[in-house]
PyMOL CGO cylinders between C-alpha atoms (Angstrom):
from pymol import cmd
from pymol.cgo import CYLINDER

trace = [
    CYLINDER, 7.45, 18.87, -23.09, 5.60, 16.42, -20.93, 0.3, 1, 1, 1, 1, 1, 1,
    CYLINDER, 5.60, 16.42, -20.93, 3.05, 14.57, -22.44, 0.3, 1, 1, 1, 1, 1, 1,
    CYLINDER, 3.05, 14.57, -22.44, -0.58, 12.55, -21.26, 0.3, 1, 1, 1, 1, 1, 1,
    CYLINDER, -0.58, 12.55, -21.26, -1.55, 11.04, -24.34, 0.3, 1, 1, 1, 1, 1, 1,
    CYLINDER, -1.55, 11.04, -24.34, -5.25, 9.50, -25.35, 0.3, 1, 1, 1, 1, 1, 1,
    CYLINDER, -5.25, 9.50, -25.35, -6.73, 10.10, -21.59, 0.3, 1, 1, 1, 1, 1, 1,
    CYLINDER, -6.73, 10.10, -21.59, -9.03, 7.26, -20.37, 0.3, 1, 1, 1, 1, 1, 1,
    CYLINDER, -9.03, 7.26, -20.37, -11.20, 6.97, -17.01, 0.3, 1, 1, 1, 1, 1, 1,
    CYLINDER, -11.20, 6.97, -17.01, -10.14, 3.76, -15.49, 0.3, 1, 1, 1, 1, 1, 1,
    CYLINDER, -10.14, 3.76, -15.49, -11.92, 4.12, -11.92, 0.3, 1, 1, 1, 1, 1, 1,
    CYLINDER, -11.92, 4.12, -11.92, -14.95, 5.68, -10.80, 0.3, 1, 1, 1, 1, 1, 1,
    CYLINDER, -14.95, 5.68, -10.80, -14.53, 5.73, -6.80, 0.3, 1, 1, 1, 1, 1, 1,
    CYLINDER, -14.53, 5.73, -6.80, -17.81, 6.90, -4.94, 0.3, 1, 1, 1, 1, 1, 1,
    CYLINDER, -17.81, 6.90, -4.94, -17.29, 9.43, -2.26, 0.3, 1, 1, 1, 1, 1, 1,
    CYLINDER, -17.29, 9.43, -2.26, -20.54, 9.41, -0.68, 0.3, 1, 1, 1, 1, 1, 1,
    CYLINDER, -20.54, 9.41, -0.68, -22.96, 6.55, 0.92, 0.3, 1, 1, 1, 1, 1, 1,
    CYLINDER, -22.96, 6.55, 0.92, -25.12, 7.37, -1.93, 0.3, 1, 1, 1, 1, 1, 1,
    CYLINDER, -25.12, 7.37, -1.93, -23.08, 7.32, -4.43, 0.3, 1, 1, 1, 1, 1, 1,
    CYLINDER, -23.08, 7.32, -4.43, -23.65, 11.42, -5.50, 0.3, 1, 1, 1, 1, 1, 1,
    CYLINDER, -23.65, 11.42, -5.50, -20.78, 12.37, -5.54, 0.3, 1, 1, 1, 1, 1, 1,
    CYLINDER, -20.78, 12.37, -5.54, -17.97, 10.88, -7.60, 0.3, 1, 1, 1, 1, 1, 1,
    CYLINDER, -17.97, 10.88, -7.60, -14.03, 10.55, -7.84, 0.3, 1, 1, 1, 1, 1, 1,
    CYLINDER, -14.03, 10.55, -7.84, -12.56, 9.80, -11.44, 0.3, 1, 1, 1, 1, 1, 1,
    CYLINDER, -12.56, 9.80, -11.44, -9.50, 8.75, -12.02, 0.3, 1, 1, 1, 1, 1, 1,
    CYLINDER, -9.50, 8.75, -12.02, -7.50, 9.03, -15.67, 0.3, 1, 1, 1, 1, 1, 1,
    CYLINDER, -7.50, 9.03, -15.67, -4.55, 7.38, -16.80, 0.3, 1, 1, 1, 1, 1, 1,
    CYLINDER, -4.55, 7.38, -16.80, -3.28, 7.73, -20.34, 0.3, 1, 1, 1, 1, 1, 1,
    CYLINDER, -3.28, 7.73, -20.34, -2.08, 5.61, -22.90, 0.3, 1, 1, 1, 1, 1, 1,
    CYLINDER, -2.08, 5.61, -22.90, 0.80, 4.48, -20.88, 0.3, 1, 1, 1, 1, 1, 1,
    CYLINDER, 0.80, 4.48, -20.88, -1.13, 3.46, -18.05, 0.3, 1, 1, 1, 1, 1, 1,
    CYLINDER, -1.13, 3.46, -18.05, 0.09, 6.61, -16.04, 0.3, 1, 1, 1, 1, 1, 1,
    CYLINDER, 0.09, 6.61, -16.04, -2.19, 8.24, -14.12, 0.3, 1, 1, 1, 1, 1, 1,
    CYLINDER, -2.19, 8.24, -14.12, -2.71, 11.82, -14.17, 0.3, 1, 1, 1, 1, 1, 1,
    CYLINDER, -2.71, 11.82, -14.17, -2.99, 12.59, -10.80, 0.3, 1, 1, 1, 1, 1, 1,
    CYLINDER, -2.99, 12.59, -10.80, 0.83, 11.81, -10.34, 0.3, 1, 1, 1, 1, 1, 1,
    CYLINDER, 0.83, 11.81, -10.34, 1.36, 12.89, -14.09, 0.3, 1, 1, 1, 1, 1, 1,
    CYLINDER, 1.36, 12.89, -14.09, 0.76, 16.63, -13.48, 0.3, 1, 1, 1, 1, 1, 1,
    CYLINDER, 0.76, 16.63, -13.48, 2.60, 17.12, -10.12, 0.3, 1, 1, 1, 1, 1, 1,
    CYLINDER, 2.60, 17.12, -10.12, 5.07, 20.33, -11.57, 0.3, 1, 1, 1, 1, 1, 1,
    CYLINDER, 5.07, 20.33, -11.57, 2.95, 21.60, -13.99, 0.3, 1, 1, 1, 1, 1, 1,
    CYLINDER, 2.95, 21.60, -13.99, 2.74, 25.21, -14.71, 0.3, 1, 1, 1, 1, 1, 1,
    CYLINDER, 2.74, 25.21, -14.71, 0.09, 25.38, -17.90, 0.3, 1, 1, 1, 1, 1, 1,
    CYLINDER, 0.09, 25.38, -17.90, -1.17, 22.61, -20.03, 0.3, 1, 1, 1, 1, 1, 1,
    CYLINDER, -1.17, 22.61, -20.03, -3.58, 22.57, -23.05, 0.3, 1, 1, 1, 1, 1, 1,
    CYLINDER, -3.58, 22.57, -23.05, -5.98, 19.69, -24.41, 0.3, 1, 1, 1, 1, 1, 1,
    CYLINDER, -5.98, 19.69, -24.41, -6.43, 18.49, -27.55, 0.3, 1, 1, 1, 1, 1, 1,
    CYLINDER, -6.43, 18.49, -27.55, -9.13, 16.33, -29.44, 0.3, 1, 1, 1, 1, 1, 1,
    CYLINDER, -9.13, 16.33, -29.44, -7.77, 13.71, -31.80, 0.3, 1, 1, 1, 1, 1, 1,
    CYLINDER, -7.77, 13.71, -31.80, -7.40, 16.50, -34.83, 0.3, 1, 1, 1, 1, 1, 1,
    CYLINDER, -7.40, 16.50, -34.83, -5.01, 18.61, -32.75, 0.3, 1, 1, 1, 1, 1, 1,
    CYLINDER, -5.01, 18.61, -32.75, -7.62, 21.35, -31.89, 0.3, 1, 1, 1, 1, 1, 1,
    CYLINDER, -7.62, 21.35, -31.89, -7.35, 22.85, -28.71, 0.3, 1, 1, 1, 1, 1, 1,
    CYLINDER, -7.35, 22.85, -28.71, -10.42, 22.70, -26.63, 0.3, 1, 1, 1, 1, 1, 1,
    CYLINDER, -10.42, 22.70, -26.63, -9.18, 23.66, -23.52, 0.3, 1, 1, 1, 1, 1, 1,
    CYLINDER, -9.18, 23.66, -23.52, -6.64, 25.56, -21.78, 0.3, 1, 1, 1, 1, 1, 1,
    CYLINDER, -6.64, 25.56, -21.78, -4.68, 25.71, -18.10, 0.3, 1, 1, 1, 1, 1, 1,
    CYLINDER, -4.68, 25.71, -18.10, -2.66, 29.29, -17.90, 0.3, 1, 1, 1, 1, 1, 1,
    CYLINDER, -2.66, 29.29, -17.90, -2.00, 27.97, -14.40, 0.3, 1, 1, 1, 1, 1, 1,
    CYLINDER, -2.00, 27.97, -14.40, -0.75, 25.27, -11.78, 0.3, 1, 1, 1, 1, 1, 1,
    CYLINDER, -0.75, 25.27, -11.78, -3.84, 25.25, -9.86, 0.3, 1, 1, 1, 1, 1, 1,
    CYLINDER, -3.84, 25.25, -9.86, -5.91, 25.55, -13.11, 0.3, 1, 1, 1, 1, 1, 1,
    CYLINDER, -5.91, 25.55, -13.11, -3.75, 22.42, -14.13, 0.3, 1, 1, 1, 1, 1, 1,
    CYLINDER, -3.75, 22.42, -14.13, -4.77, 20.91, -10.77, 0.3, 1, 1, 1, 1, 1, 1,
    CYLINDER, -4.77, 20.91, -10.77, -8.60, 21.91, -11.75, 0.3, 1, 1, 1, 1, 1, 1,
    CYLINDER, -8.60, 21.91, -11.75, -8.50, 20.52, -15.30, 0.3, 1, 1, 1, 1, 1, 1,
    CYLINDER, -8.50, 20.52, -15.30, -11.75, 19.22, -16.72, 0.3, 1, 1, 1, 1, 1, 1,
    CYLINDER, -11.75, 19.22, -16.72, -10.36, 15.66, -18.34, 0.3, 1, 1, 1, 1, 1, 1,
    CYLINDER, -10.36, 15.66, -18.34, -12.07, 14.05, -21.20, 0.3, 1, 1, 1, 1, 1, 1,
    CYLINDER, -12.07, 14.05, -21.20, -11.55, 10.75, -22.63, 0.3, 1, 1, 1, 1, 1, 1,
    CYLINDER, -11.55, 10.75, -22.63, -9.87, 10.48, -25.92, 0.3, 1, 1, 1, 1, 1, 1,
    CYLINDER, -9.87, 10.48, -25.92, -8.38, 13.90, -25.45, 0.3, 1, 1, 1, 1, 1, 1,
    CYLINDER, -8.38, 13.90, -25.45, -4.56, 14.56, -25.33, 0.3, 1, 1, 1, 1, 1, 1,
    CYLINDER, -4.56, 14.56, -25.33, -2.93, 17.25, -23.02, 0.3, 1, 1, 1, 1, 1, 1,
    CYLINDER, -2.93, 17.25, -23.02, 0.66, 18.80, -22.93, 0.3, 1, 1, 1, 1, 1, 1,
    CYLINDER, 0.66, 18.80, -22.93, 2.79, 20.93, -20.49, 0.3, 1, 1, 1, 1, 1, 1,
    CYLINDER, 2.79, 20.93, -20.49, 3.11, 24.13, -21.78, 0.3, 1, 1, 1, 1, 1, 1,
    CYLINDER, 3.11, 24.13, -21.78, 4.72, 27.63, -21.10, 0.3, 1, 1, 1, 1, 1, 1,
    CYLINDER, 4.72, 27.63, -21.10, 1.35, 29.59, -19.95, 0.3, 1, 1, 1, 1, 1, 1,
    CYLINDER, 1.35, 29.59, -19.95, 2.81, 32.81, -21.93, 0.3, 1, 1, 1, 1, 1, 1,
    CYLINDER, 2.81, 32.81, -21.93, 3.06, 31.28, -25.10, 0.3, 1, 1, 1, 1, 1, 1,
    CYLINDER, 3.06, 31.28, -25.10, -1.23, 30.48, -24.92, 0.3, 1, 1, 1, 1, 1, 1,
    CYLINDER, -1.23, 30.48, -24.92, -2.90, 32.44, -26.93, 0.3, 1, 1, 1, 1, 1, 1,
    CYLINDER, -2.90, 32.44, -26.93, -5.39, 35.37, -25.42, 0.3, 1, 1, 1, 1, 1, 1,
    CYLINDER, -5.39, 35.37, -25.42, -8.71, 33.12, -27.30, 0.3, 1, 1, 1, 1, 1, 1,
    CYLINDER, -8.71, 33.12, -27.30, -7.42, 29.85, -28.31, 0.3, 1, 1, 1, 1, 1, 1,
    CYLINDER, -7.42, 29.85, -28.31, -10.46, 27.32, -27.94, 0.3, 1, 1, 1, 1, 1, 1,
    CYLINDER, -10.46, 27.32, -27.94, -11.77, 25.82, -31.39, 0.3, 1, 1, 1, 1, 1, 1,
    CYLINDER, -11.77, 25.82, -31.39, -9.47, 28.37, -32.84, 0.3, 1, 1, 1, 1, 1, 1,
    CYLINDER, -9.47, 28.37, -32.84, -6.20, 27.25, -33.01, 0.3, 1, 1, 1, 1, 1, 1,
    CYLINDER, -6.20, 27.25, -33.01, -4.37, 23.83, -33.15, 0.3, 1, 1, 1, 1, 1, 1,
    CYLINDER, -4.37, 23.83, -33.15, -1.88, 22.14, -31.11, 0.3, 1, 1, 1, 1, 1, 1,
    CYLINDER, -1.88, 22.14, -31.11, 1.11, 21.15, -33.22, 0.3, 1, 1, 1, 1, 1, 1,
    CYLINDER, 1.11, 21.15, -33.22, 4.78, 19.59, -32.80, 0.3, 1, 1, 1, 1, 1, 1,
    CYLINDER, 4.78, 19.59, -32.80, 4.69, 21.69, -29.80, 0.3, 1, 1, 1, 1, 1, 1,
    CYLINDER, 4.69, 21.69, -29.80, 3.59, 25.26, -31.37, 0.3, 1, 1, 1, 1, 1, 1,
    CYLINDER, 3.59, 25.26, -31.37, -0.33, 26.85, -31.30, 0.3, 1, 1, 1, 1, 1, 1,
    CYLINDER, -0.33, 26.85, -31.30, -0.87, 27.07, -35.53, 0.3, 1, 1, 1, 1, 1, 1,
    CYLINDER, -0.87, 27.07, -35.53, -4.10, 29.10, -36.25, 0.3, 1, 1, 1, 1, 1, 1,
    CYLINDER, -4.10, 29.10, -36.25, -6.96, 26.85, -37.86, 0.3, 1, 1, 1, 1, 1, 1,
    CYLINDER, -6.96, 26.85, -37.86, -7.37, 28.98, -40.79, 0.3, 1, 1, 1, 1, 1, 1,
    CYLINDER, -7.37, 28.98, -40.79, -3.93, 29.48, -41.52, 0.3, 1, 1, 1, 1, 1, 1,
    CYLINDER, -3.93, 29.48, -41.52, -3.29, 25.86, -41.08, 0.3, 1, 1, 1, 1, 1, 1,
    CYLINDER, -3.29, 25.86, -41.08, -5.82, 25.27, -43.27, 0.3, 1, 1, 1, 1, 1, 1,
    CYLINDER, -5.82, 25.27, -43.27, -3.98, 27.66, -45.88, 0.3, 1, 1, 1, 1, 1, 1,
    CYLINDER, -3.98, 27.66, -45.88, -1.30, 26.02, -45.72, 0.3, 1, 1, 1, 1, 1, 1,
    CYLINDER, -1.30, 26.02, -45.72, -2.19, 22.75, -45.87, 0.3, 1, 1, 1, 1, 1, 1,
    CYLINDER, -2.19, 22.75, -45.87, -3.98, 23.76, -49.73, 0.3, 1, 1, 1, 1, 1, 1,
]
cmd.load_cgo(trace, "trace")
């Protein structure tokens, strides 16, 4: 399972004369950037620094389209094993989507 751990923005590159419109670029802890990170994705998922998913790629183009966010982490995943309604729902762990609630059972 590829990895893009703790994403940071580490250029803002203008792409108009008034500076409108605006290219970011992300690497991740490793200094990779994502842009040449994601090339052979099929589905991916982000996750904020507890583990909870807060957004989802069931796609390569939607992996392409991903909205980054600093501090969050994403993984490659298999697009069929997302759940239908995963957002704030469910957690990201050791590779496997664990429902909040029951992870929160469990964890009692």
């Amino acid at each position: 399972m590829n990895e893009f751990k703790n994403v940071k923005n580490y250029k803002t590159v203008p792409l108009d004369d008034n500076g409108v419109y605006m290219a970011a670029y992300f690497c991740d802890e490793l200094g990779r950037d994502w842009y040449e990170t994601r090339k052979g994705w099929v589905g991916a998922v982000a996750v904020d620094q507890n583990g909870l998913v807060c957004s989802v790629a069931r796609s390569p183009l939607q992996v392409q389209l991903f909205t980054m966010v600093e501090g969050q982490t994403l993984y490659e995943v298999d697009p069929d094993t997302i759940p239908a309604d995963p957002l704030g729902k469910y957690n990201f762990l050791e590779g496997e989507f664990v429902m909040v609630s029951s992870y929160c059972t469990n964890a009692t």
